[in-house]
N, C-alpha and C positions, 0 to 999 in steps of 0.2 A: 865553634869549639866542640869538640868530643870527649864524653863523660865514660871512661874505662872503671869499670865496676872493680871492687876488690876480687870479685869472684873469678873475673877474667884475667887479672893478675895472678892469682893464686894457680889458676886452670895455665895460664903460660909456663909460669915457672914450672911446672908437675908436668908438662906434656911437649912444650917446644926447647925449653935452654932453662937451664940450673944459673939465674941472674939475679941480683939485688929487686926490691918490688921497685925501684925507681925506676931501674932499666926497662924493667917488664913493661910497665906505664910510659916512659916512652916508645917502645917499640908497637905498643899497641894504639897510640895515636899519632903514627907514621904521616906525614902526607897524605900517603897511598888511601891508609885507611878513612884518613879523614876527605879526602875525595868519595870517595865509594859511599859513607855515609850521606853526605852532602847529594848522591845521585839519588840516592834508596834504593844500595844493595844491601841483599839480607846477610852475605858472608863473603868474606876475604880468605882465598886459598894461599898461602903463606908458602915458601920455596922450600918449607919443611915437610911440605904436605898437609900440616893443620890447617885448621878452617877457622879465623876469626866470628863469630856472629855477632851480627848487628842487629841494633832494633831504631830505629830514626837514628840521633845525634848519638846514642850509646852503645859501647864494646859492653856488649852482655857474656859470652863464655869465649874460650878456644875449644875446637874438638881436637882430639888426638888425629892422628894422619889414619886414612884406612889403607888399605892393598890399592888402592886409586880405583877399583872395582863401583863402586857404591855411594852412591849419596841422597840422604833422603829415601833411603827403599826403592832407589830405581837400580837395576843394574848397567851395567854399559858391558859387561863381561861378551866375549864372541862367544857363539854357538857353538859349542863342539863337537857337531851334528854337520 
């Protein structure tokens, strides 16, 4: 079972979809998601572009989508050079 934090409720509704917290809380212990914890990934990229973060069995925040540029301070951006 996967323990989705208020805070990550809160962080969905403000950054991925305008939804009830119940919805939020189901969409955030998706299957998918709860696969992904169950392997120990750190973050679920969402078809929104948000980033779920995991920490073991719990959905700890959502991040906003970035330009798909950047994650974690690495860039992937081409040289345009």
């Amino acid at each position: 079972m996967i323990i989705v934090t208020n805070h990550a409720i809160e962080r969905y509704i403000e950054r991925v979809e305008r939804v009830t917290p119940e919805v939020a809380r189901e969409r955030l212990s998706s299957p998918t998601i709860q696969m992904a914890a169950q392997i120990g990934c750190e973050c679920v990229k969402l078809g929104s572009g948000a980033r779920v973060v995991l920490s073991g069995s719990a959905v700890l925040t959502v991040v906003a989508p970035t330009d798909g540029n950047t994650w974690k301070g690495v860039s992937h951006a081409k040289n345009p050079h």
